[in-house]
TIRONU-957938 format. One record per residue (C-alpha): chain; x, y, z. Coordinates in steps of 0.001 Angstrom, whole numbers, m for minus. Layout:
# residues N
> A | X | Y | Z
...
# end
This chain:
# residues 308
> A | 0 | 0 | 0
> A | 1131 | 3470 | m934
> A | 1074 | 6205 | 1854
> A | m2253 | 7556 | 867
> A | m3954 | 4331 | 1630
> A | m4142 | 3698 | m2467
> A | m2712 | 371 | m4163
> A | 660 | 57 | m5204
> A | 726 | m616 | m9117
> A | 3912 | m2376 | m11059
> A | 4113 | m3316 | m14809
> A | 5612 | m3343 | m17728
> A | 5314 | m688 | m20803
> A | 6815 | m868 | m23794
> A | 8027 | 1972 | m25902
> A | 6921 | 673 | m29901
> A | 7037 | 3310 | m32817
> A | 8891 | 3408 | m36833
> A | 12343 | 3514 | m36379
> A | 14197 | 7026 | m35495
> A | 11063 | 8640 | m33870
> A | 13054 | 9098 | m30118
> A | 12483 | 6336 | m28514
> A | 15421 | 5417 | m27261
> A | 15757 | 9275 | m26243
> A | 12689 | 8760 | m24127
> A | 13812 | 5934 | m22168
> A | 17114 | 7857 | m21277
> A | 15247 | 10470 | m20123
> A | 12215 | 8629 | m18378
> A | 15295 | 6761 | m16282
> A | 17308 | 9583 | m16050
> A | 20245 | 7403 | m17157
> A | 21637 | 6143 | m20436
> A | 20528 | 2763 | m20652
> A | 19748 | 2948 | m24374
> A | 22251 | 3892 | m26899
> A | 21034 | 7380 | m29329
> A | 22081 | 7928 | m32790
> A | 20913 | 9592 | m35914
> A | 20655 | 6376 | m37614
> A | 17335 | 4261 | m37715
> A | 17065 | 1178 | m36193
> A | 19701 | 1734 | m33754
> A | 18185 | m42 | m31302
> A | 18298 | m4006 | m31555
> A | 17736 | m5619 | m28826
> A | 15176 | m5564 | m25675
> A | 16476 | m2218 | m23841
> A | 14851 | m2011 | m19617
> A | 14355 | 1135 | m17889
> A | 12536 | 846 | m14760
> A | 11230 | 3933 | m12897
> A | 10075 | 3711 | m9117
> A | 8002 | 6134 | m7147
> A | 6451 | 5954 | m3752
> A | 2970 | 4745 | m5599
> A | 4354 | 2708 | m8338
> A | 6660 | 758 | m10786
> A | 7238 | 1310 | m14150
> A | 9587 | m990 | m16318
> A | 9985 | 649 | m19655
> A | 11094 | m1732 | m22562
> A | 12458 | m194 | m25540
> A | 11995 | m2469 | m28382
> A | 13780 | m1885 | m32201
> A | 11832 | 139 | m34614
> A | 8597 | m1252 | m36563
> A | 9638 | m1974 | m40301
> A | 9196 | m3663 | m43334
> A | 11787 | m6702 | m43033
> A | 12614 | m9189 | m45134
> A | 14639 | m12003 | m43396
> A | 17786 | m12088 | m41039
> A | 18319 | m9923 | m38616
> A | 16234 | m7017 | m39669
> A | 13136 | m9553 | m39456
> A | 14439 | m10757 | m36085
> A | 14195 | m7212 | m34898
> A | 11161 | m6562 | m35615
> A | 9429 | m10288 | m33879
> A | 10991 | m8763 | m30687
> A | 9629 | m5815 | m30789
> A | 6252 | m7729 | m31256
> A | 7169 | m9902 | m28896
> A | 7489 | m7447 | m26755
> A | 4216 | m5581 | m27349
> A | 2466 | m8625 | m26181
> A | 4120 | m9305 | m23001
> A | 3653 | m5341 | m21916
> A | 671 | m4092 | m19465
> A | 462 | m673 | m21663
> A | 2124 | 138 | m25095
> A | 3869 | 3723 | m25629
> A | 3255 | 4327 | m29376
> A | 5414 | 6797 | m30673
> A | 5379 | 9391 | m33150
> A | 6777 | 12229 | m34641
> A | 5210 | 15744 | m34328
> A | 4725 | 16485 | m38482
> A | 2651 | 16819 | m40970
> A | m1150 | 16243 | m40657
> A | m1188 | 13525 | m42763
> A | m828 | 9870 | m41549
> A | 2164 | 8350 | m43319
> A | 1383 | 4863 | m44374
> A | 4110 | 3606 | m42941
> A | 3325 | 4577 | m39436
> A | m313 | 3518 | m40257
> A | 1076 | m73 | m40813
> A | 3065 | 514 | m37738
> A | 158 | 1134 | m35544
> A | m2290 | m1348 | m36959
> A | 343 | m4420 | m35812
> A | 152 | m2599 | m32245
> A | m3225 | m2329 | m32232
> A | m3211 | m6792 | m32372
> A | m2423 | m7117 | m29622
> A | m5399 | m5631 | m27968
> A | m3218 | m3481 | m25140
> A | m4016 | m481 | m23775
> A | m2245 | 2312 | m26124
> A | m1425 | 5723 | m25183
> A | m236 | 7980 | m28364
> A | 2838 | 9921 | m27219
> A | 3539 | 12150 | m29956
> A | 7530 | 13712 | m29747
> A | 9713 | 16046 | m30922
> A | 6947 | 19060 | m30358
> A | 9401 | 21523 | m29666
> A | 10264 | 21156 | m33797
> A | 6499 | 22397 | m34978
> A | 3749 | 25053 | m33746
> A | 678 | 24558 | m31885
> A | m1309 | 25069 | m35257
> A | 473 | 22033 | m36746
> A | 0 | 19909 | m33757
> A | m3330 | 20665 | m32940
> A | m4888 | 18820 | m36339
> A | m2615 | 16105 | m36087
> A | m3925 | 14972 | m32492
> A | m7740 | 15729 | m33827
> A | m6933 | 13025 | m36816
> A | m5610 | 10700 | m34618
> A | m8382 | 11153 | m32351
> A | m10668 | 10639 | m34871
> A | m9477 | 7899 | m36736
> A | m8092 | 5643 | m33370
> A | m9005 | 4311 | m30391
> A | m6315 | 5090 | m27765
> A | m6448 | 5355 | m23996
> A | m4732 | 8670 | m24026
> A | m2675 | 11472 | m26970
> A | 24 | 12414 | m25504
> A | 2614 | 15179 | m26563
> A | 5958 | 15855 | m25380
> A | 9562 | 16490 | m26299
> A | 11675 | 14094 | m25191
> A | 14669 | 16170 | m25999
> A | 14299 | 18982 | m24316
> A | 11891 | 18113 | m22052
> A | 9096 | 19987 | m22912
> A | 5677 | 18745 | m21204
> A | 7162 | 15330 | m19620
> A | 6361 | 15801 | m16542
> A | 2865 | 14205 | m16658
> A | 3136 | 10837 | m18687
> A | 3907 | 8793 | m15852
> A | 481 | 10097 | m14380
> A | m1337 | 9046 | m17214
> A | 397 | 5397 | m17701
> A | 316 | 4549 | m13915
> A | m3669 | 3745 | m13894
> A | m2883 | 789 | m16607
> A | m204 | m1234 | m14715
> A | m1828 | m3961 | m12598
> A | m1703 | m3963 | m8223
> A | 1474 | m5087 | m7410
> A | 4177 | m4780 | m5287
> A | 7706 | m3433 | m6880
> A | 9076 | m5935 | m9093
> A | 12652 | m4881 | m9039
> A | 14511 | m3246 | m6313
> A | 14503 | 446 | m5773
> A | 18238 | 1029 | m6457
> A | 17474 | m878 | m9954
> A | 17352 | 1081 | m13334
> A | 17759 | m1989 | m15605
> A | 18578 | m5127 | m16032
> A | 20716 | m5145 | m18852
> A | 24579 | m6074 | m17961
> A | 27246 | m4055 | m17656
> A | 29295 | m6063 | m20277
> A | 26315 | m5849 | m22900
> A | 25948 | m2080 | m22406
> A | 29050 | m1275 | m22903
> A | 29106 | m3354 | m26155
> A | 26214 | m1266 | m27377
> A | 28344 | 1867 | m26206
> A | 30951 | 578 | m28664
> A | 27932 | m98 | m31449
> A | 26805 | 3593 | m31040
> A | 30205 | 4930 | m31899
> A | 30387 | 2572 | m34979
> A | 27140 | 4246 | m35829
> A | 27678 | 7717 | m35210
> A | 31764 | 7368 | m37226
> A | 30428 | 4982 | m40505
> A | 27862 | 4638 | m43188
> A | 25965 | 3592 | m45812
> A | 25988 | m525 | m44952
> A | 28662 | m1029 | m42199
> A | 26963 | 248 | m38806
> A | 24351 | m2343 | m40028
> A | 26661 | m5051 | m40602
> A | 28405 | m5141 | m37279
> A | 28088 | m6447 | m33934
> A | 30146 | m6227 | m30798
> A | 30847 | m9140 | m28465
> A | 32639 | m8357 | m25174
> A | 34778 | m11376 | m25306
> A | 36252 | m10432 | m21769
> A | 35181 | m8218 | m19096
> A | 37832 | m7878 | m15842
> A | 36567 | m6462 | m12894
> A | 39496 | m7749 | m10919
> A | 41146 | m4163 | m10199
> A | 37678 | m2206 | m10293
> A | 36813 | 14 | m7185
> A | 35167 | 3642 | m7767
> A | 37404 | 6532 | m8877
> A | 40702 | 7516 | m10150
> A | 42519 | 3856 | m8834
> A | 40212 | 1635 | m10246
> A | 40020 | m450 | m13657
> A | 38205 | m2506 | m15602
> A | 39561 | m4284 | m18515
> A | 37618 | m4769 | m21997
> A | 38733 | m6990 | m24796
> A | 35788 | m6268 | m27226
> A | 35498 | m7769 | m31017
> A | 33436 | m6313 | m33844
> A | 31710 | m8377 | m36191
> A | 31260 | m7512 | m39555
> A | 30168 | m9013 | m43128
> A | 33139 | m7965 | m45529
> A | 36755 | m7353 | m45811
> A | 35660 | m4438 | m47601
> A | 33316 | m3162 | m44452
> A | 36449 | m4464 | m42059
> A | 39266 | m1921 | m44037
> A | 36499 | 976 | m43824
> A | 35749 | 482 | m39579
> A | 39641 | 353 | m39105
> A | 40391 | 2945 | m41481
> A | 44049 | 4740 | m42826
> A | 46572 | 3289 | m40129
> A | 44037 | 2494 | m37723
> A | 42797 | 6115 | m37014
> A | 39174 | 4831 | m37243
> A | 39345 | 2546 | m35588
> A | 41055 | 4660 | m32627
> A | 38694 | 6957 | m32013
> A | 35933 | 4488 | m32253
> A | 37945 | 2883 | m29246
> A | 38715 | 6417 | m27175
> A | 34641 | 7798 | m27627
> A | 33283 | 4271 | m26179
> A | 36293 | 4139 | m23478
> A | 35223 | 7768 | m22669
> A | 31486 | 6604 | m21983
> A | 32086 | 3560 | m20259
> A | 34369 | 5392 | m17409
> A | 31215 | 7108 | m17530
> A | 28860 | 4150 | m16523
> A | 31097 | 2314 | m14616
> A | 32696 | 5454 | m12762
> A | 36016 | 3674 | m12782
> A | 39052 | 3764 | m15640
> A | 38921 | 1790 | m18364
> A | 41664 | m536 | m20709
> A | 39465 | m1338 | m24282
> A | 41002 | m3273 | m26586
> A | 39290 | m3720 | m29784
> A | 39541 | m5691 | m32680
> A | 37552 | m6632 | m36092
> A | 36879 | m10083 | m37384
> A | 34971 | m10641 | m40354
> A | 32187 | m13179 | m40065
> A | 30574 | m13554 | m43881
> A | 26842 | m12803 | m44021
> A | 26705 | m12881 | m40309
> A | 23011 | m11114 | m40579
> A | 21206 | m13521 | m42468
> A | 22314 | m16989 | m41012
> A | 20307 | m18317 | m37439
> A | 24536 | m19478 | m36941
> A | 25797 | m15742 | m37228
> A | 22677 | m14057 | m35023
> A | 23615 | m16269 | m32238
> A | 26969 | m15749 | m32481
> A | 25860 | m12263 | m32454
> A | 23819 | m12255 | m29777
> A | 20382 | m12523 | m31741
> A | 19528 | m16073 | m30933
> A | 15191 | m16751 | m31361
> A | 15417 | m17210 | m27905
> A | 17977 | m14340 | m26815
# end
């Protein structure tokens, strides 16, 4: 029971939308930590990303999920069955969208519609508002309205913050009674190791194009906690190795004498110290693995397993 004499709710929400609409931006700042990795890229996110929030009245675990899309196979397809996945196992479904034009865009249409199977309750949290006016957002909320049946339209900025404050308020009401499901002192359950290979992944998505950020993966191969304590003494040591599909994609990550490759290395070193508030030794290397992406073999060596 909560202090006012009401129930205490827990329960899972997941965060669905197209891919590159913020997601992952609003699970950062729901937690108020970086649990999910940000780039300008779409589909960034692969994998099942937990954020949990806790309040005197309640329990929120946020799951991110990888960006609704038309997929044809391989890993893209494997994506997007997790995301479903998902969907289904979640007490209330964040859809996400982008403040824009009036129109629906099809894609987002198809988007929604897949949501909408799985018969959850669906709040509409429409982002990036501080990019339009309140005459462009106004008719998009009245279509949506109109045309869909959701338990709440939402608008925010996850960015910069911009009328946040409230969407807990309006999610809380659809979690079931429970008591906390994860300790207080919990923001997610993802492991140390596997965040900081995704810290690695952003920087390989934020310093490439074209095909390569989509045709590698990082495996922490070892993770040394041996000399860790917090601050200046302690250390944890990292020998990471990035997958990829082509000698052609390997030459391009590592680049002219290594330089690439480098500062690939020194960006993810600088945010791990970061998250684990200690000093960090990275060593990186690249390893070609051919059509990695599209093999059930590859994904699990990957990390992308059915049942990962």
């Amino acid at each position: 029971m909560t202090k006012a004499g009401g129930a205490h709710r827990a329960g899972f929400a997941a965060i669905a939308g197209r891919p590159n609409v913020g997601k992952s931006t609003l699970l950062n700042k729901l937690v108020q930590q970086k649990v999910a990795i940000v780039s300008p890229k779409p589909q960034t996110t692969r994998s099942r990303i937990l954020g949990v929030v806790t309040r005197p009245d309640a329990q929120i675990a946020f799951v991110d999920t990888p960006g609704l899309h038309e997929a044809r196979g391989g890993l893209n397809a494997r994506m997007v069955d997790r995301a479903m996945r998902t969907v289904a196992d979640a007490d209330v479904v964040l859809f996400l969208i982008e403040a824009g034009p009036r129109r629906i865009d099809p894609k987002v249409k198809d988007a929604l519609d897949r949501v909408k199977a799985a018969k959850k309750p669906t709040v509409l949290v429409i982002n990036k508002i501080d990019l339009v006016s309140r005459d462009e957002l106004l008719p998009l909320i009245d279509r949506f309205r109109k045309e869909h049946d959701f338990v709440e339209i939402y608008p925010l900025s996850a960015l910069t913050g911009e009328n946040f404050d409230g969407l807990l308020d309006v999610l809380i009401p659809h979690l079931p009674e429970s008591d906390p499901l994860f300790p207080p002192d919990v923001f997610t359950d993802v492991p140390e190791r596997e965040l900081c290979a995704e810290l690695v992944r952003e920087q390989i998505l934020r310093q490439t194009s074209q095909e390569v950020p989509y045709s590698a993966a990082v495996l922490v191969e070892e993770f040394d906690e041996s000399e860790r304590q917090v601050g200046p003494r302690g250390l944890v040591r990292l020998l990471a190795t990035v997958l990829v599909e082509r000698d052609s994609q390997k030459a391009i990550l590592i680049g002219k004498g290594g330089a690439r490759l480098k500062e690939i290395g020194t960006k993810s070193r600088e945010q791990m110290e970061r998250l684990l508030g200690c000093k960090v030794f990275l060593q990186l290397h690249v390893r070609v693995e051919k059509d990695w992406t599209q093999t059930e073999k590859g994904l699990r060596r990957a990390g992308y397993g059915e049942t990962e």
